[in-house]
VOPAGU-2260 file (C-alpha; in pm, 1 decimal, decimal comma):
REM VOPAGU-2260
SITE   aa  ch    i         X         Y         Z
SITE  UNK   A    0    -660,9     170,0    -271,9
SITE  UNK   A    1    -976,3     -51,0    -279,9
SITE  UNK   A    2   -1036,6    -289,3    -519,9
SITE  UNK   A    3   -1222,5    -605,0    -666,3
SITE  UNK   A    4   -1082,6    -957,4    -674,8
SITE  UNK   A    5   -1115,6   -1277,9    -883,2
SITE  UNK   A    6   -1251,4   -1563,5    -763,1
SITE  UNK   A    7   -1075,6   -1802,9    -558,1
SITE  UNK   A    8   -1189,2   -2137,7    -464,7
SITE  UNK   A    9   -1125,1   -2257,3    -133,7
SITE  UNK   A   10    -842,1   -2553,0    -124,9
SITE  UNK   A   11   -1009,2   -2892,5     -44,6
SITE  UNK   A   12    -761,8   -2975,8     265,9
SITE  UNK   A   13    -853,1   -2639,1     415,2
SITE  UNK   A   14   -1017,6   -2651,7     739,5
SITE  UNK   A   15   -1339,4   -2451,9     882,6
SITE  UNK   A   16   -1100,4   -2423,3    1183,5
SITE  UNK   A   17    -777,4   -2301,4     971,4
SITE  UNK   A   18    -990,0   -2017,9     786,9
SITE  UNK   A   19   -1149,6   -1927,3    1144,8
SITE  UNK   A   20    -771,8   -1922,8    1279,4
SITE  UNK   A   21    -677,5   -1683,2     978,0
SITE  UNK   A   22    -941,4   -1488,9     966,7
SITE  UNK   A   23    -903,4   -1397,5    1333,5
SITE  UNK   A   24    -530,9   -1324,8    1287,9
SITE  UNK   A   25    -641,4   -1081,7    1014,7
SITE  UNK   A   26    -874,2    -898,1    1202,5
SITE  UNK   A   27    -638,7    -889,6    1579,8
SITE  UNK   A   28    -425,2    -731,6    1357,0
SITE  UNK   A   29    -610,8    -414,6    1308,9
SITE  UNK   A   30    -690,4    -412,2    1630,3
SITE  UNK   A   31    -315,6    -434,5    1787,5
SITE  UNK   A   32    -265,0    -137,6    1531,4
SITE  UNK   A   33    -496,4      91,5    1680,0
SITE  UNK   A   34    -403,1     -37,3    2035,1
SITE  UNK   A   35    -140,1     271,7    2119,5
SITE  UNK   A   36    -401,5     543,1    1998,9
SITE  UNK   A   37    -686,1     786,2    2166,3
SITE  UNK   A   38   -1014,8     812,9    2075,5
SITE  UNK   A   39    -905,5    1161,8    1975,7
SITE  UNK   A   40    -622,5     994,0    1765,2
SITE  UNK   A   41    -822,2     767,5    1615,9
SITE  UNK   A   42   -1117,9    1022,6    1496,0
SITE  UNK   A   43    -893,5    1270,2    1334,9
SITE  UNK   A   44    -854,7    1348,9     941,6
SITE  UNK   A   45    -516,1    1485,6     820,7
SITE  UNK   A   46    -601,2    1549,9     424,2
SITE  UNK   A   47    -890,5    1465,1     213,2
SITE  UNK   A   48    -689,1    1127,3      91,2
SITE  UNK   A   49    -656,7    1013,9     400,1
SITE  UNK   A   50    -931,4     848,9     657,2
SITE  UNK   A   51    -955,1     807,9    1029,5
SITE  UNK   A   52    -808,0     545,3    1210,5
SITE  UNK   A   53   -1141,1     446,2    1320,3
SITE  UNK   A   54   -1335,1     456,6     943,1
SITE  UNK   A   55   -1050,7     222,8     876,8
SITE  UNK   A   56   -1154,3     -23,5    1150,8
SITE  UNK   A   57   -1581,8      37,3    1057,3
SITE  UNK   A   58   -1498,5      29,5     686,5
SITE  UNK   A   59   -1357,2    -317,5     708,9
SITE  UNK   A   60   -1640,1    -463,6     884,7
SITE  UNK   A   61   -1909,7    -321,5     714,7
SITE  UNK   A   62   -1757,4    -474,9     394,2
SITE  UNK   A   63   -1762,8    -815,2     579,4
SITE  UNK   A   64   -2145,9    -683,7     730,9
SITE  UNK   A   65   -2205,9    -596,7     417,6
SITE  UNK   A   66   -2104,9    -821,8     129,7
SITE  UNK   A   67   -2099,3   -1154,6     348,6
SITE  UNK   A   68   -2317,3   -1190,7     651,3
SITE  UNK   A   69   -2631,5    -939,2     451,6
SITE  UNK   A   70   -2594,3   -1117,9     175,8
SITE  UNK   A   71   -2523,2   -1476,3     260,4
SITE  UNK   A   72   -2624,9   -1547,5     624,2
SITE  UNK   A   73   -2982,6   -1625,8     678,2
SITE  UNK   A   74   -3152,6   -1456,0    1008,6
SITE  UNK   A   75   -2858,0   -1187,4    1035,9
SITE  UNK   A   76   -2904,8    -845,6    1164,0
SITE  UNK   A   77   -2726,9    -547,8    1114,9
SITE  UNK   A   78   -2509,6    -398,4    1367,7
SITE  UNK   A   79   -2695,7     -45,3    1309,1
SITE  UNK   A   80   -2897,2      30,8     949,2
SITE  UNK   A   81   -2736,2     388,3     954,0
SITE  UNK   A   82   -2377,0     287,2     948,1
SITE  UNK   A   83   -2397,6     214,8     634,3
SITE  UNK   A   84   -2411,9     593,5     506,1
SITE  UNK   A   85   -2077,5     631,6     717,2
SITE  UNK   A   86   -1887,0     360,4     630,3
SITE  UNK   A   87   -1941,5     274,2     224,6
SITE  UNK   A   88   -1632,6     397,9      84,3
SITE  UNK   A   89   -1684,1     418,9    -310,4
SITE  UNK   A   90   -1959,4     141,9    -363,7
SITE  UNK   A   91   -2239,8     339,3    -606,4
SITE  UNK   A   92   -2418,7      36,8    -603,1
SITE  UNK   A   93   -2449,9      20,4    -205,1
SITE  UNK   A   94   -2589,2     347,2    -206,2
SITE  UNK   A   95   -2548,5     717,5     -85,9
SITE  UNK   A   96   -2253,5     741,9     182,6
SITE  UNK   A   97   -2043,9     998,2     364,3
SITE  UNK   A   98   -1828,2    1261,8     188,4
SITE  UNK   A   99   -1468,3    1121,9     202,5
SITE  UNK   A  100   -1336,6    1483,0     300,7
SITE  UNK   A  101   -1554,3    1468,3     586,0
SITE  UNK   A  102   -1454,9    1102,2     768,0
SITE  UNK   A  103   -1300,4    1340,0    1007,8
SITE  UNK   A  104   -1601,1    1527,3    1144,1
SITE  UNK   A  105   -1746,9    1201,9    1273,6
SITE  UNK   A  106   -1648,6    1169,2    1652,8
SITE  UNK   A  107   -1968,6     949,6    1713,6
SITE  UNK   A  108   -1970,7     665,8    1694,6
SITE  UNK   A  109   -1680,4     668,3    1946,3
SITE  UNK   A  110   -1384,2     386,5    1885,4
SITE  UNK   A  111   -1480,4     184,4    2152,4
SITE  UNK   A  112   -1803,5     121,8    1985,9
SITE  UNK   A  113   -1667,7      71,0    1673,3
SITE  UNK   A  114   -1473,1    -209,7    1860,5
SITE  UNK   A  115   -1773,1    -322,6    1968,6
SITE  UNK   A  116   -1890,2    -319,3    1607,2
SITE  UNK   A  117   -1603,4    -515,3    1487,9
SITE  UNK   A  118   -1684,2    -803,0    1796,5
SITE  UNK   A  119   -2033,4    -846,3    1614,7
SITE  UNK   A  120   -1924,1    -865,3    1310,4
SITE  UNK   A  121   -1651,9   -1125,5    1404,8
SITE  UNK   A  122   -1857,0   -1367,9    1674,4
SITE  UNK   A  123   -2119,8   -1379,0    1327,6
SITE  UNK   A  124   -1867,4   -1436,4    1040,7
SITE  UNK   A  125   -1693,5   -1720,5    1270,5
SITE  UNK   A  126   -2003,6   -1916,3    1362,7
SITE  UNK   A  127   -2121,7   -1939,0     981,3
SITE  UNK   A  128   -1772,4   -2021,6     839,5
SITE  UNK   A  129   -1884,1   -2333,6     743,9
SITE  UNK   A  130   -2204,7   -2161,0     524,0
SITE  UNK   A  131   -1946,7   -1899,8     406,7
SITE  UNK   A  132   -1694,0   -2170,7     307,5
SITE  UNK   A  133   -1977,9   -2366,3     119,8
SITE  UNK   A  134   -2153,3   -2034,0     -26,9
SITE  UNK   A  135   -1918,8   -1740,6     -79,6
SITE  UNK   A  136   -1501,8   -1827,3       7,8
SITE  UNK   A  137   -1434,5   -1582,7    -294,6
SITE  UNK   A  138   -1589,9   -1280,6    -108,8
SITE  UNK   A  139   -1430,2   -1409,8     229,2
SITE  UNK   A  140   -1093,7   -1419,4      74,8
SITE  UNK   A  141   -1169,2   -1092,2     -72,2
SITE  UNK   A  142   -1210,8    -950,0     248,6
SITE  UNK   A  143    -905,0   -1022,4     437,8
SITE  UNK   A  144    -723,6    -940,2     132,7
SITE  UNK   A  145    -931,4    -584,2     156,8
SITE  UNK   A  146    -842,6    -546,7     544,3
SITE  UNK   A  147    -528,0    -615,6     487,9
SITE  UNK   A  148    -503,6    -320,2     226,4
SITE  UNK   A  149    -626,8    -100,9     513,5
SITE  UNK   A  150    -370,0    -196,9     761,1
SITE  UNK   A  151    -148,8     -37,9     520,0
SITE  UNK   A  152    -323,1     239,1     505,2
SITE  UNK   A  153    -444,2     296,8     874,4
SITE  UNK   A  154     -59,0     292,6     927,0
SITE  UNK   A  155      28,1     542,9     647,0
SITE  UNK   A  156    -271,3     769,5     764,7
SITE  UNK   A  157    -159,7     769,6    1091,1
SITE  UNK   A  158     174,4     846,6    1016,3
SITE  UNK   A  159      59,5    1161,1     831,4
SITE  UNK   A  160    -161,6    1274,3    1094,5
SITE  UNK   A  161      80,5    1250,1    1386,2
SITE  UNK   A  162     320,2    1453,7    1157,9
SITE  UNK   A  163     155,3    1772,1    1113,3
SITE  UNK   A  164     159,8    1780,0    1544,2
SITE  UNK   A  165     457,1    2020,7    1629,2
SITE  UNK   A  166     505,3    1776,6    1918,6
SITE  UNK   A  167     596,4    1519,1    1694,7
SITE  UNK   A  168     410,9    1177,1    1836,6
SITE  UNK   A  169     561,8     862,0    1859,9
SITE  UNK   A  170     281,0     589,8    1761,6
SITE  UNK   A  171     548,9     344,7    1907,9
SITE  UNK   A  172     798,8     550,0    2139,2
SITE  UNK   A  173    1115,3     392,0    2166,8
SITE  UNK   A  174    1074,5     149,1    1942,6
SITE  UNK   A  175    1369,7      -1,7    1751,1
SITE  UNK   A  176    1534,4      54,8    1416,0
SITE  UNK   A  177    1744,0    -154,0    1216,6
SITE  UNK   A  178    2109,3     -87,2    1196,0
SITE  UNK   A  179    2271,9      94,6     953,0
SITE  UNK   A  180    2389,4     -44,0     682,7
SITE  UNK   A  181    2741,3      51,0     461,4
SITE  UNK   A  182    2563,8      16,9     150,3
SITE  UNK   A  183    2798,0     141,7    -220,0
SITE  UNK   A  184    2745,5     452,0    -361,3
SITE  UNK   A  185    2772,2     251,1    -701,9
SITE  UNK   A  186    2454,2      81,0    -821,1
SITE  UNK   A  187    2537,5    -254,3    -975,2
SITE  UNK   A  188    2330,4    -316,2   -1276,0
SITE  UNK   A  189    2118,4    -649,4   -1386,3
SITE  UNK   A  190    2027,3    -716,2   -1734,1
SITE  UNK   A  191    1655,0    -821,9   -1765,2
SITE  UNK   A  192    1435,8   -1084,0   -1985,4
SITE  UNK   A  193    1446,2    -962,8   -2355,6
SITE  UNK   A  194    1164,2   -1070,2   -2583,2
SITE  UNK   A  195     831,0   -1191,8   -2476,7
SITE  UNK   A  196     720,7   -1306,0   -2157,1
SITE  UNK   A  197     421,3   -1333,5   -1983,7
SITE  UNK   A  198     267,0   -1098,6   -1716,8
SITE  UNK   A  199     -27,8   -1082,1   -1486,5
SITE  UNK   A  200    -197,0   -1346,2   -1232,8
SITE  UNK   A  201    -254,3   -1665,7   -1405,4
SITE  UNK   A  202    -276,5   -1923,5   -1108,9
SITE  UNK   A  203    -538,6   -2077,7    -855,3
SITE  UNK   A  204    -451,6   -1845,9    -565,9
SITE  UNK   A  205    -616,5   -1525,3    -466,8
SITE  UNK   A  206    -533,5   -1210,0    -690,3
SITE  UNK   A  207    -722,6    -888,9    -683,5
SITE  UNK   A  208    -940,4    -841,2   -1100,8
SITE  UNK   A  209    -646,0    -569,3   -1232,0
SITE  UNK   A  210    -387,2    -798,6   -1227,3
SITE  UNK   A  211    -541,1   -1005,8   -1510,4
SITE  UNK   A  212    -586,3   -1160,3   -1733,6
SITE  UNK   A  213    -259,5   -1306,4   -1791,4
SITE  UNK   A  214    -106,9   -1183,5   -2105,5
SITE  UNK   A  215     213,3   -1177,1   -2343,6
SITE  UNK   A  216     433,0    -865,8   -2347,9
SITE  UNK   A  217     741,2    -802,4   -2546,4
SITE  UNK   A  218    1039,1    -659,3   -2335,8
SITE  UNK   A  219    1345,5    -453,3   -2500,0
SITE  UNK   A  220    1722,7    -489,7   -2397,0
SITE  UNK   A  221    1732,3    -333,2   -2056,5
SITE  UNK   A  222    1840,0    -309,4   -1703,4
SITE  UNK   A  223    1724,8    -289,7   -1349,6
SITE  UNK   A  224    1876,7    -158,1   -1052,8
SITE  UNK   A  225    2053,2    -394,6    -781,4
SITE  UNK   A  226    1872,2    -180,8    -497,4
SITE  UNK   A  227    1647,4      89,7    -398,1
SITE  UNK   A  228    1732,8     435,2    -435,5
SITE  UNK   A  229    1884,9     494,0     -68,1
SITE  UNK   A  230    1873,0     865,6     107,6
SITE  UNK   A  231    2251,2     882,8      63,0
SITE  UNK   A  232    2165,0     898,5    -310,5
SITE  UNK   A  233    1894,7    1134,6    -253,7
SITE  UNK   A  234    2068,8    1381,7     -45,4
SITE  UNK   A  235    2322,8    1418,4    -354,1
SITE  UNK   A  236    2019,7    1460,2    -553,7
SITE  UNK   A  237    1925,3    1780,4    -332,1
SITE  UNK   A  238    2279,3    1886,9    -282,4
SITE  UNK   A  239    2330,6    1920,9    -684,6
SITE  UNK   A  240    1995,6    2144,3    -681,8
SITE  UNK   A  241    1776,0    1865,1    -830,1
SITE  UNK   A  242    1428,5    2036,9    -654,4
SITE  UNK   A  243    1568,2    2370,3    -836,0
SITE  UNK   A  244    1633,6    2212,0   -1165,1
SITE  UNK   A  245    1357,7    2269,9   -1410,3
SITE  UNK   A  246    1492,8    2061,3   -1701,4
SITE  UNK   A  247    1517,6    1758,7   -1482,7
SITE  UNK   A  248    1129,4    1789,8   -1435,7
SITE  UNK   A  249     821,5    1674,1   -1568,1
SITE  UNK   A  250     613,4    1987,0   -1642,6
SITE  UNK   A  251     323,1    1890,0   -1430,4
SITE  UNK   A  252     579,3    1782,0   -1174,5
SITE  UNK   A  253     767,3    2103,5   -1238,0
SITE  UNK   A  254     441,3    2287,7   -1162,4
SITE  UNK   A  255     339,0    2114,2    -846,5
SITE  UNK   A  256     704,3    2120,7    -720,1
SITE  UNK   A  257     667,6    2508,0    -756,9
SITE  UNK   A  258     315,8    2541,6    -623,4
SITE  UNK   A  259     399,0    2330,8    -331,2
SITE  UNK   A  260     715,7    2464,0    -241,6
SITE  UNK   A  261     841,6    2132,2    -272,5
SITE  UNK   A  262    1265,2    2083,0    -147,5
SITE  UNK   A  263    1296,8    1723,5     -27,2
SITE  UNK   A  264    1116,5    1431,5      43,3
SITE  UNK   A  265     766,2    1422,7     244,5
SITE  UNK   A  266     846,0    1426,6     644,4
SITE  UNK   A  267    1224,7    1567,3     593,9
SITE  UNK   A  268    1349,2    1839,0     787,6
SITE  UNK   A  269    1652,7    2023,2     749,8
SITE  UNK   A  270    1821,7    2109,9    1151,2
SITE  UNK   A  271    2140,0    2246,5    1267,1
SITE  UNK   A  272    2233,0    1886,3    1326,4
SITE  UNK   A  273    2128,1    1794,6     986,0
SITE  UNK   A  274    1852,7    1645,2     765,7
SITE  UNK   A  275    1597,1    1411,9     983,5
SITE  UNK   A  276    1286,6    1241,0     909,1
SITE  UNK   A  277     923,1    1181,9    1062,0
SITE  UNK   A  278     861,8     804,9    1136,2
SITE  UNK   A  279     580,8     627,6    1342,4
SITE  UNK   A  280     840,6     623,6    1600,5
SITE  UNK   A  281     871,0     981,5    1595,0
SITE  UNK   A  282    1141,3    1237,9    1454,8
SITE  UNK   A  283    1497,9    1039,4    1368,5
SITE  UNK   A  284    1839,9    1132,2    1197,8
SITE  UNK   A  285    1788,1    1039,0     839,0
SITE  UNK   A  286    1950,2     711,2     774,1
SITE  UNK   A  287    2197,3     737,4     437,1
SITE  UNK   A  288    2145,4     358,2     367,9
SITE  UNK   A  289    1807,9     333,6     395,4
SITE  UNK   A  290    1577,5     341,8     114,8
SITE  UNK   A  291    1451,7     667,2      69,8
SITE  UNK   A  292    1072,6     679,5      93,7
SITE  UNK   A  293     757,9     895,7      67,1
SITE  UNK   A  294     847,3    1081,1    -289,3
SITE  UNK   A  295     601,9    1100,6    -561,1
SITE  UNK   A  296     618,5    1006,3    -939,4
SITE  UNK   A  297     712,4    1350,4    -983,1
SITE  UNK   A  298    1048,7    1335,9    -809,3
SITE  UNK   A  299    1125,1     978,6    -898,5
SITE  UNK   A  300    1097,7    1092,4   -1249,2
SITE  UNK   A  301    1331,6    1378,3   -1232,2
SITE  UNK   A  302    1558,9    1184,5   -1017,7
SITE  UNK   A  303    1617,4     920,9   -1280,8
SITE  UNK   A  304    1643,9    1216,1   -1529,0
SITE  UNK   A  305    1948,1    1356,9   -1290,1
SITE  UNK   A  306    2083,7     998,5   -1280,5
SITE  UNK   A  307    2103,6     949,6   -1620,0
SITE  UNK   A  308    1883,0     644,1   -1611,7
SITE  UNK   A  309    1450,2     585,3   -1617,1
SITE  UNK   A  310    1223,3     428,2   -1437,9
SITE  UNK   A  311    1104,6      98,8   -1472,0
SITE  UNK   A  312     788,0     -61,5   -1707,0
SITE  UNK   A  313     548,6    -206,5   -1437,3
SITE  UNK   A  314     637,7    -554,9   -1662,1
SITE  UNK   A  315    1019,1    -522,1   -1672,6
SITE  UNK   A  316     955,6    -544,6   -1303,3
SITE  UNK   A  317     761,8    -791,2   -1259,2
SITE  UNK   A  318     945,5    -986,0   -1528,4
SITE  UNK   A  319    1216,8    -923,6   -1226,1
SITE  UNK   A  320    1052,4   -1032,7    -911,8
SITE  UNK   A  321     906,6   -1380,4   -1063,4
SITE  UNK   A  322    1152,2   -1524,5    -909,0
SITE  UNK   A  323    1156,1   -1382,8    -562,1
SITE  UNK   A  324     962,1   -1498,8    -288,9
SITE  UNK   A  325     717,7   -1227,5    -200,5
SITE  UNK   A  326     727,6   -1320,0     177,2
SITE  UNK   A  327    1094,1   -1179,7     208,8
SITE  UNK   A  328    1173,3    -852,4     297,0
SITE  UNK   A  329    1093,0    -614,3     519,4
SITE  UNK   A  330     728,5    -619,5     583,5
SITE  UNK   A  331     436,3    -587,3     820,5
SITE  UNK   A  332     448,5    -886,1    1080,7
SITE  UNK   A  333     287,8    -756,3    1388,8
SITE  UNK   A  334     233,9    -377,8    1586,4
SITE  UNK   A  335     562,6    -153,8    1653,6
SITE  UNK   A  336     817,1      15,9    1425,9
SITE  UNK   A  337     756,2      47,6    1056,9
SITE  UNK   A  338    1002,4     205,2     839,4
SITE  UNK   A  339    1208,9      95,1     602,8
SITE  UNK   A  340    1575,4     -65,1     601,7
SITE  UNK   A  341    1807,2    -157,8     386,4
SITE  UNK   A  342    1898,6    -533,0     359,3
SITE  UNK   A  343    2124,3    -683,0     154,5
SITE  UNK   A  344    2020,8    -915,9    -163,2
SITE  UNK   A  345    2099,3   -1250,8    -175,2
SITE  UNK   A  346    2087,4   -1297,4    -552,6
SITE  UNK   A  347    2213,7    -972,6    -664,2
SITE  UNK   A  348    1877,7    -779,0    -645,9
SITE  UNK   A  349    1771,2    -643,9    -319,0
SITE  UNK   A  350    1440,8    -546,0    -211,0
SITE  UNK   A  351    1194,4    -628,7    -432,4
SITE  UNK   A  352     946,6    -709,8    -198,1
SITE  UNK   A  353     881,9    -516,4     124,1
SITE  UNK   A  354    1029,9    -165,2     217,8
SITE  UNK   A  355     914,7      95,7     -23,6
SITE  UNK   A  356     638,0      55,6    -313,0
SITE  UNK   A  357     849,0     102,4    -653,2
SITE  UNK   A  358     680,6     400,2    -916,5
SITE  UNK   A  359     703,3     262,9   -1217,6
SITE  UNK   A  360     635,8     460,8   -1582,6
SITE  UNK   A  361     342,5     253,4   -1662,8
SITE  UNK   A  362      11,9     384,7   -1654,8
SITE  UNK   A  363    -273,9     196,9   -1428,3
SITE  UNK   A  364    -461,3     127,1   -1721,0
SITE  UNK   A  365    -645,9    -232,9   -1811,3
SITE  UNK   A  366    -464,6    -564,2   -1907,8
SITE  UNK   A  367    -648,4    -665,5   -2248,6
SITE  UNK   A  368    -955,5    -895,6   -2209,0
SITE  UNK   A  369    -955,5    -733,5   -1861,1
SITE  UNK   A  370   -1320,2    -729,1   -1738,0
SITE  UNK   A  371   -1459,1    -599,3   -1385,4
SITE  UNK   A  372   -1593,6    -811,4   -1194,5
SITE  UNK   A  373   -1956,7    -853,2   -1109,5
SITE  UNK   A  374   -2183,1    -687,6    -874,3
SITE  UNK   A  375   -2111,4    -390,3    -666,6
SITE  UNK   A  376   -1729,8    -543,8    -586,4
SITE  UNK   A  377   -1613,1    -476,0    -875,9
SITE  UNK   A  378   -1627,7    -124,2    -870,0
SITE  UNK   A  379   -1303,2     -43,7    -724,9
SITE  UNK   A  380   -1099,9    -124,8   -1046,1
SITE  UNK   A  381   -1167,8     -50,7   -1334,9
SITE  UNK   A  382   -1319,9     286,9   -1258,5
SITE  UNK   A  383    -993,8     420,8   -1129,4
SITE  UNK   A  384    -810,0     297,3   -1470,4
SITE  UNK   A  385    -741,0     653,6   -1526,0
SITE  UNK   A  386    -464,4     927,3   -1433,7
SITE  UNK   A  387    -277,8     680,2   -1180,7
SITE  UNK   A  388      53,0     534,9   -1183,4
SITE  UNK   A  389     144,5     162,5   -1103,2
SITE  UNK   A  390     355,9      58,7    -813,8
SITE  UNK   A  391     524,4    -255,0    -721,7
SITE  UNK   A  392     664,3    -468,5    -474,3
SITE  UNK   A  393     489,0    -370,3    -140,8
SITE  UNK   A  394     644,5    -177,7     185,6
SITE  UNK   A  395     748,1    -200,9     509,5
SITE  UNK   A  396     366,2    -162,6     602,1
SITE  UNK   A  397     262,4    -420,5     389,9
SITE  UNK   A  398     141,0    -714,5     569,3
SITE  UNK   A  399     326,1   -1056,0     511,7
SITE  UNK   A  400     198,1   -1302,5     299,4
SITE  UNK   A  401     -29,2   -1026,4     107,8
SITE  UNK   A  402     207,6    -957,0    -207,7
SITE  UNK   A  403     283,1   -1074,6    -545,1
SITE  UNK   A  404     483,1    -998,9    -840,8
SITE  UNK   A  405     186,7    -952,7   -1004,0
SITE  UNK   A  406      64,4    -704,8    -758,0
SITE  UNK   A  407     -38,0    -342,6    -894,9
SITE  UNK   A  408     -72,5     -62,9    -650,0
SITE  UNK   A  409    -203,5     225,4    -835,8
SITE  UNK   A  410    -153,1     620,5    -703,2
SITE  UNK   A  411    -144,0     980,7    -840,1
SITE  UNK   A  412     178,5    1096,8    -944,0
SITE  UNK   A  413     154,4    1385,1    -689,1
SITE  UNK   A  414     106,3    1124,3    -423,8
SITE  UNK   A  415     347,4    1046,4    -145,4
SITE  UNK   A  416     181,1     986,3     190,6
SITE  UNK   A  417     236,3     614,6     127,1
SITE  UNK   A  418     578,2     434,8     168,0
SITE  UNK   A  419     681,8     545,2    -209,4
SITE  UNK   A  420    1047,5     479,1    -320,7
SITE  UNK   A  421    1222,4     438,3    -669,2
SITE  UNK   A  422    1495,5     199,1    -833,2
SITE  UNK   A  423    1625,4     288,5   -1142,5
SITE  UNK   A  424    1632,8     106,9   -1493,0
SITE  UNK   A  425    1837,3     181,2   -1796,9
SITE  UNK   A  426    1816,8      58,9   -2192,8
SITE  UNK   A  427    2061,0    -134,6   -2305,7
C-alpha cells in the first residue's frame, strides 16, 4: 500500500540534527532488513503483488530522489536518469515505468548498487536538511512515513518468497519466539461507544490524506472482542469443517475458496506431528495462543458467520483504540523474528495495536469532504477507493511509532500475504 499524506508542519523545537538522526534511523532500518539476504534473494518475485527485496530498497529512494532532492535541491543530479522507468511504482504523473509483474526479471542493477544508490541519496538529503526543513518537511515526513510502509512490506514479501522454497529458509535462523501463552477459550466481550462520535485524523501530527477529514459517525449498541482470534480458535474452526461449509461463506469467498483449493490459513501445513506454520524464522509448530494470521476477508467473514458473531465497522474500531497508545504491542523495533504473539491486555482489550492487521466490514471508500492531495503524491489514494477492504491496528511488522487509530490499511478481500488476523464484534 502506497499512499499520499497531509501536510505536516515541522515542530518549532525540532532540530536539523534530530530530523537528520531520524531520518537515518529510518533508512538503517531497511538496510539491517535486507542484511541476512543474497543478491539472488533479494532480486526474486514470488506473485505479481509482491516486489523484490531490492525494488523495495530503489523504490524508497527514488521517491526521496524523486519528490525531494529533483524537486527542491538546487544543483542536484540524479543517481542514473533511467532508474526512474524501474523504480516509479504507480505515479502516472512521473511517467511510463516498469510492469509490476515484472520487478522480478530485473537482476541488474545488482543490490549492492542499489546500496550504493541508497548512500547517494542519503549523503544528499542529509546535507540539505536544513533547505528541506525550510522548503518541503511535508514531503520529508511523507517519506519516512512511505519507507516505513515498505519495511512492512519487504518483510511480508520476503516471507512469501522464502515459502514457496521446499527447503524452507530461515530469514533469521534460530531466532526466538515468545512463549506460549494459556490464553481462554472464552472471549470476554466489551460494550462500545453508542451514538455519535467522531472519526478520522484531526490533529497537527503526520497522517497519510484517507484518514480525513475528520468527521461525525453514529455508532449502534455493540460489542468488540477482548482479543484476537487465536489459532486455537481457528483450528476448531477447521475441525467443525468451516473451509467445507458453503453457507458459512461469502459467495465470492465461497468461489475463490473452491478455485483455490483453499483448507486453512496461508503458510499452514498439516504433518504427522500436526498442523505447523511458515515464519521468517522458518517452519514452527503452530502456536494455539497466538493470534492467528495471514487469512483473508473471505475467511474472517465466514469465521465470524461460524462464531455466531461479525466483524467489526472500521469506526467501531477505531472508536475502540482512541484510547490506546499505538506504540504498545508487538511491533517492528529492529531486524530478527517477526511473528506474532499473544500478550495479555491491560485494560480488558488486548492487541489493538501491533500483531495482526484487523479486516474490518467497511469498505476503503472516501471520508466525506475527502480530497486527494495535490500533485503527483496524491495519487496513491483516492484512486484505489474501490474494491478494497479496511484494516486496522498494524502488525508485528509494523514499525514502532508508525500507527494510529486512525490508520486505514486497505487490501483485497482475497488477500492474505500480509500479517491479516480478525477479532470479532457482535450487536447488542
Amino acid at each position: 500500500m502506497d499512499v499520499a499524506a497531509h501536510p505536516r508542519p515541522v515542530a518549532t523545537d525540532t532540530s536539523t540534527e534530530d530530523q537528520r538522526l531520524r531520518y537515518a534511523g529510518v533508512r538503517a532500518l531497511s538496510v539491517d532488513l535486507v542484511a541476512p539476504l543474497s543478491d539472488a534473494d533479494a532480486s526474486a518475485q514470488s506473485m505479481p503483488d509482491a516486489s523484490p527485496a531490492k525494488w523495495h530498497l530503489a523504490h524508497t529512494s527514488w521517491f526521496f530522489e524523486t519528490f525531494i532532492l529533483r524537486g527542491h535541491v538546487p544543483g542536484y543530479r540524479l543517481f542514473d536518469e533511467r532508474w526512474a522507468y524501474l523504480f516509479n511504482s504507480y505515479y502516472e504523473a512521473e511517467g511510463a515505468r516498469h510492469p509490476r509483474e515484472r520487478r522480478g526479471l530485473l537482476t541488474r542493477p545488482s543490490l549492492p548498487e542499489i546500496l550504493s544508490y541508497r548512500r547517494r541519496v542519503d549523503e544528499a538529503i542529509l546535507e540539505a536538511m536544513p533547505l528541506i526543513l525550510e522548503r518541503c518537511p511535508d514531503l520529508l515526513e511523507l517519506g519516512l512515513n512511505h519507507e516505513q510502509q515498505h519495511q512492512e512490506l519487504l518483510l511480508t514479501d520476503v516471507k512469501h518468497l522464502f515459502a514457496q522454497n521446499p527447503l524452507g529458509p530461515a530469514m533469521w535462523p534460530g531466532a526466538p519466539f515468545g512463549k506460549s501463552h494459556h490464553v481462554s477459550t472464552d472471549i470476554v466481550w466489551h460494550a462500545g461507544r453508542t451514538g455519535p462520535v467522531d472519526i478520522g485524523f484531526a490533529d497537527s501530527d503526520f497522517a497519510f490524506d484517507c484518514e480525513g477529514p475528520a468527521h461525525r459517525h453514529y455508532l449502534a449498541r455493540h460489542a468488540l472482542a477482548d482479543r484476537p482470534i487465536i489459532n486455537a480458535d481457528w483450528l476448531r474452526f477447521i475441525e467443525d469443517d468451516g473451509y467445507a461449509t458453503a453457507s458459512l461463506w461469502l459467495s465470492d469467498g465461497w468461489a475463490w475458496l473452491k478455485r483455490e483449493a483453499i483448507a486453512a490459513p496461508l503458510y499452514w501445513r498439516r504433518t504427522p506431528d500436526g498442523w505447523e506454520n511458515f515464519t521468517l524464522a522458518g517452519w514452527h509448530p503452530v502456536d494455539p495462543s497466538a493470534p492467528v494470521t495471514h487469512v483473508s476477508f473471505y475467511e474472517a467473514d465466514a469465521f465470524a458467520a461460524w462464531a455466531g458473531a461479525r466483524l467489526p465497522t472500521e469506526q467501531e474500531w477505531e472508536s475502540a483504540a482512541l484510547p490506546h497508545n499505538p506504540l504498545l504491542g508487538i511491533q517492528l523495533d529492529e531486524a530478527g523474528a517477526v511473528h506474532p504473539e499473544f500478550v495479555p491486555g491491560t485494560d480488558g482489550i488486548s492487541s489493538l495495536f501491533g500483531n495482526v492487521w484487523e479486516w474490518t466490514s467497511s469498505a476503503y471508500r472516501p471520508y466525506p469532504g475527502y480530497r486527494a492531495a495535490p500533485g503527483a503524491v496524491g495519487e496513491y489514494n483516492g484512486k484505489f477507493m474501490s474494491g478494497q477492504l479496511v484494516l486496522k491496528g498494524g502488525s508485528c511488522a509494523s514499525p514502532r511509532g508508525h500507527l494510529r487509530a486512525s490508520y486505514r490499511n486497505f487490501f483485497y478481500p482475497h488477500q492474505r500475504w500480509q500479517f491479516t488476523g480478525v477479532r470479532l464484534a457482535k450487536d447488542l
